[in-house]
N, C-alpha and C positions, 0 to 999 in steps of 0.2 A: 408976787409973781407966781405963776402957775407953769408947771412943766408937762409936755404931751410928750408921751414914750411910743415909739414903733417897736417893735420887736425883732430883733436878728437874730436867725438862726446860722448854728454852725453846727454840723454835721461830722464825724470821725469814726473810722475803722478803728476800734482799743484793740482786736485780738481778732487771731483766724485759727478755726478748727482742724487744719492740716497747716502742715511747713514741711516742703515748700507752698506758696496758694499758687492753684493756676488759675492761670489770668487769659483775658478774650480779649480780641482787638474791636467789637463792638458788644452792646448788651444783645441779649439772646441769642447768640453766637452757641451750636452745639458743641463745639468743640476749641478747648482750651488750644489760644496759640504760644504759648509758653509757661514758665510760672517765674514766681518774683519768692525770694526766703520773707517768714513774717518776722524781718524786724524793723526798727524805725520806728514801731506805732508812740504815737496813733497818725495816723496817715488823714489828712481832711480831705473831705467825700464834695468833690467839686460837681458833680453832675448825680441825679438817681433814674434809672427808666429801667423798664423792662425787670425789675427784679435785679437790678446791675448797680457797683457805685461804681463811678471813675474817677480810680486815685493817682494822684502822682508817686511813683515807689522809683528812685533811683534815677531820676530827673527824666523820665520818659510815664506819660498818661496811659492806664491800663484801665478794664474794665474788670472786677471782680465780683462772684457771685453772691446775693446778698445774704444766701442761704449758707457760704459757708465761712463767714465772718461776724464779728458782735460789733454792734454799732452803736453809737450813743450822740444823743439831739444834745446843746448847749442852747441856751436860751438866753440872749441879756437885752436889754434896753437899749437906745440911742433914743437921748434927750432931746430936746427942745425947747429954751424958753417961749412962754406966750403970752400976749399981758390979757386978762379978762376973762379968763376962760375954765370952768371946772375940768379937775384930773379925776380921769377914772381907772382904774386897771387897767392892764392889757395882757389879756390871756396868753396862760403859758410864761410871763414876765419874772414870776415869783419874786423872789429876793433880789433879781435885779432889776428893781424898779427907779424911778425916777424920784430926787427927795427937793 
């Protein structure tokens, strides 16, 4: 039996270069509408535009700038059997590949 992997990404804010961060109520927004303290991380990055993530910090969605946090891509597999079929990689899958 032969396995096909898709790749899923998950995205996370690990740390911010100011505390408290200020945060935008949309991306590109010149001016911060409040700020949220950097704790909690890592905060998962539900939306990216504009140079902006939008994270949920404190049960309410903020947009924060991408410039002033470290962010980090997780990458794993979601499987599939298939009967007949050659497995090939899937970039970016690494170690979490399909066995």
């Amino acid at each position: 039996m032969a396995y096909a992997a898709e790749p899923v990404t998950t995205m996370s804010v690990l740390s911010a270069k100011v505390d408290p961060l200020p945060v935008f109520a949309s991306p590109g927004d010149a001016n911060p509408t409040g700020s949220v303290p950097a704790t909690g991380l890592p905060w998962v990055i539900k939306e990216s535009r504009a140079d902006f993530f939008k994270v949920n910090v404190g049960g309410r969605d903020v947009w924060v700038d991408a410039l002033m946090v470290r962010a980090s891509q997780k990458v794993s597999a979601r499987c599939a059997a298939i009967q007949g079929a050659q497995v090939a990689a899937e970039l970016g899958a690494s170690s979490e590949r399909c066995r």
